[in-house]
Each structure stands twice: as C-alpha cells, then as structure tokens.
C-alpha positions in Angstrom: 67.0 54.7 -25.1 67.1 51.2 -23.8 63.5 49.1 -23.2 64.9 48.8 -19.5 65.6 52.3 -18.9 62.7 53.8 -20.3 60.7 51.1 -18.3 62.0 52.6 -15.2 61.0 55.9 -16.4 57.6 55.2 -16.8 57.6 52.9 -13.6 59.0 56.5 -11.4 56.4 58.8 -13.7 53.5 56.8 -12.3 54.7 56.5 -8.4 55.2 59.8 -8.9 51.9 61.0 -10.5 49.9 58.9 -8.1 51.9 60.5 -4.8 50.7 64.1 -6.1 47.6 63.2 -6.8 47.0 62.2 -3.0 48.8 65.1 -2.1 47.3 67.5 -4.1 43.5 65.5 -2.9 44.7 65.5 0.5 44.4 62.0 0.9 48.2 61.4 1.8 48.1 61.8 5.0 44.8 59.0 5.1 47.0 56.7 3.3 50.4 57.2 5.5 48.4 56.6 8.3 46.8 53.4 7.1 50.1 52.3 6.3 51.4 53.4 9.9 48.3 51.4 10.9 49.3 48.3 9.7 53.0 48.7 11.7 50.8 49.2 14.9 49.0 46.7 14.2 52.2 44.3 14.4 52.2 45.4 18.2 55.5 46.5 18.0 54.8 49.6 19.0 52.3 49.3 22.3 51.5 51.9 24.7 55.0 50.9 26.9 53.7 50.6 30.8 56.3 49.1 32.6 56.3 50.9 35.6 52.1 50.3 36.5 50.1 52.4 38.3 50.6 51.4 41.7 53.1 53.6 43.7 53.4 55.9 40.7 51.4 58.5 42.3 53.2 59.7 45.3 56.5 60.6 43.0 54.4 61.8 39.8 53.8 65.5 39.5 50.3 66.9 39.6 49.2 67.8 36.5 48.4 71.4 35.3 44.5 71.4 34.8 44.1 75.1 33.9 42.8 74.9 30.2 39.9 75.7 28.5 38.9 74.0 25.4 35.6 74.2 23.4 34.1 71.0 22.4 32.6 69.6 19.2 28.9 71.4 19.7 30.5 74.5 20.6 30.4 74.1 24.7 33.2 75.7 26.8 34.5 73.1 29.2 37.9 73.0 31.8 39.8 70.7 32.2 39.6 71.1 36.1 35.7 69.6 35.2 37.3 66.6 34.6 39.4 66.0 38.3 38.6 63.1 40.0 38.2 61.0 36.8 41.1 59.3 35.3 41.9 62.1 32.2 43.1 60.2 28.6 44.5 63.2 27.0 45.5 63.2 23.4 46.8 65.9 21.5 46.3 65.4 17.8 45.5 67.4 14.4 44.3 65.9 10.8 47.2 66.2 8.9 49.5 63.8 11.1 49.4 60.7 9.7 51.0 58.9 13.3 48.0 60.8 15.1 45.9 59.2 11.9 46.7 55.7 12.4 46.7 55.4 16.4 42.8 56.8 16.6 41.1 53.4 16.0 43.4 51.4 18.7 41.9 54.8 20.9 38.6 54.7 19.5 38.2 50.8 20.7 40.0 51.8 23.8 37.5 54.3 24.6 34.4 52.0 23.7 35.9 49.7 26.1 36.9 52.4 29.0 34.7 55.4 27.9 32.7 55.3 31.4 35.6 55.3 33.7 37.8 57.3 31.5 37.7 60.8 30.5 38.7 60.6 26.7 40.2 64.3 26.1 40.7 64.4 22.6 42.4 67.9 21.8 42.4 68.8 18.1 45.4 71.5 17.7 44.0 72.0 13.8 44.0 75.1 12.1 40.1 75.2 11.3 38.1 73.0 14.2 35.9 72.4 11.7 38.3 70.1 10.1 38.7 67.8 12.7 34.7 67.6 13.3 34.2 66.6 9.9 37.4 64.2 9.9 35.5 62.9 13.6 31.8 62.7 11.5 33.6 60.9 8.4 35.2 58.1 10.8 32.1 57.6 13.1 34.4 58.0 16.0 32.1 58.3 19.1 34.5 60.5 21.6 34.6 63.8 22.0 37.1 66.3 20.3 38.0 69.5 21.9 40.2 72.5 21.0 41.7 74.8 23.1 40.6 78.2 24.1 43.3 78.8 26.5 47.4 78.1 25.6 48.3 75.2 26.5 50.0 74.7 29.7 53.4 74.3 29.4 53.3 70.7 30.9 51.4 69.6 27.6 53.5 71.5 25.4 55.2 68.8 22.9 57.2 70.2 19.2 55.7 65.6 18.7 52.2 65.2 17.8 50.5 62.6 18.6 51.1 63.4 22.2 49.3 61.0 25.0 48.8 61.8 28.8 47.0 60.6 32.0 46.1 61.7 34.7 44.9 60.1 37.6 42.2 60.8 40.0 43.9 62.8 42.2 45.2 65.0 39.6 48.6 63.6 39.0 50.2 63.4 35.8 51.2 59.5 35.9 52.0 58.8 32.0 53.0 60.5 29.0 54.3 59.4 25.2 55.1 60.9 22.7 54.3 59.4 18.9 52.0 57.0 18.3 51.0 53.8 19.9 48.1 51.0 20.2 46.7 52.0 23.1 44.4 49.0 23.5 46.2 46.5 25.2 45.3 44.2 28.2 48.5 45.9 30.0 47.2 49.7 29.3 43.5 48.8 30.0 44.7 47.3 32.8 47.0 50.2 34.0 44.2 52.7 33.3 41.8 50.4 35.5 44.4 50.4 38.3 44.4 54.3 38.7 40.7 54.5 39.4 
C-alpha cells in the first residue's frame, strides 16, 4: 500500500472515530450547533424584518392562544395568560443543533427585552426533563415550557427552530422558520414598536 494512501486511511479512521464518539456521547448535536453558531454569528442570517411593525396589524391574523403548557417548576399556564404582552414564541427541542446555536442570540435578546416581552420558550422534547437540565447546564435565565395541549394548528411547523410573535392585541405579526440571531437593533426595535 502506498505511504499516501494509507495516510488517507488513517486521516478518514480518525474523522470518523471522533464523529461516533460525539455521537454515541451525544455531544454532536452541541458541536453542530457551535459550529452553526459561528455562521450566525457572521450575521448572515438575521431575524429578516422588512416589513416593521407598523400597519402589520390590521392585515395579520390573530393568533390562536388556546394552549396549555407546563413550565420548568411544574406550573400549568395558557397561553391566553400571556395576551396583552407582546408573546416571543419559540418552538425548540435539544437535539436540533439550528435550535442549539440560535439560543444565546435569544438568551441576550431576552436579557435585553425580558420585561416587555413574553419569552415562550416551548420544548417539544421527548423527556421535559431533558430540556430543564440542557436550560440548568447553559444558565439560560427564561423560562421553558412544554405543551399539555396539541399544538394549535397555526404553530404546527415539520422545521424546528420555529419563531413567532404576537402582538398585544393578539395578532400573529411574525413567524420564521430555522434559525436566526434574533438580537439585532432592527428586531429589538420591531419588537419595541408592537408594544
């Protein structure tokens, strides 16, 4: 065999060993979303809010606000709680890398909006428990919920992460799909605007 090939070999056997060592540790999906991290972090891929929030309301829909969720200390909550605030609702789990590298740009969104905003942070993970511990582990300071009702067919998405708001009268006025940096001067601003 030449030195070349069988340098290549080895080269493959280790990518290879390493990748099923995070896979079979779980930490894959930690390190996809660091690396999707870093592409956010070229701003390439912003929350997109061309159209802002003035005038959007009187041609959005209103939003569907019949679901129950259970949050991190075991309390029963509805969404309908939440009308009259603007709503940021995310629809996540722990073993989507995308939803993975898009929670710090929330997290500092959320330090920065968290009293005017009502971060709804729904965890559609097998085990709730998962996404507590993953919450704990990161020192993320919003809440997580998971739902207790289905969810309404308005929030129903085959593309996690999944990103909504709703403004203070109820209506749906944004919605992406995938992940973005969320904390921009044009989205803080947007999400100011609908108060």
């Amino acid at each position: 065999m030449k030195k070349t090939t069988r340098r290549t070999l080895i080269e493959y056997g280790i990518f290879i060993l390493i990748a099923l060592v995070l896979y079979l540790t779980g930490k894959h999906t930690e390190v996809v979303g660091f690396l999707q991290r870093r592409l956010l972090a070229t701003g390439i891929m912003n929350a997109s809010v061309d159209n802002p929030a003035k005038g959007v309301e009187s041609t959005s829909p209103m939003a569907d606000l019949a679901m129950t969720l259970i949050d991190s200390k075991g309390k029963q909550v509805n969404l309908e709680t939440f009308r009259g605030k603007v709503i940021f609702l995310n629809i996540w789990a722990t073993l989507c890398p995308p939803c993975i590298a898009e929670m710090p740009s929330i997290h500092e969104l959320y330090k920065k909006l968290g009293n005017d905003v009502q971060f709804v942070m729904i965890s559609v993970d097998n085990d709730f428990e998962t996404a507590k511990r993953f919450r704990e582990r990161k020192e993320y300071s919003f809440e997580i919920y998971s739902l207790v009702s289905s969810m309404p067919t308005m929030y129903q998405t085959k593309s996690i992460p999944s990103t909504f708001v709703i403004d203070t009268e109820g209506r749906l006025v944004y919605q992406h799909q995938g992940m973005a940096d969320y904390n921009t001067d044009p989205f803080i601003q947007f999400l100011r605007e609908l108060k």
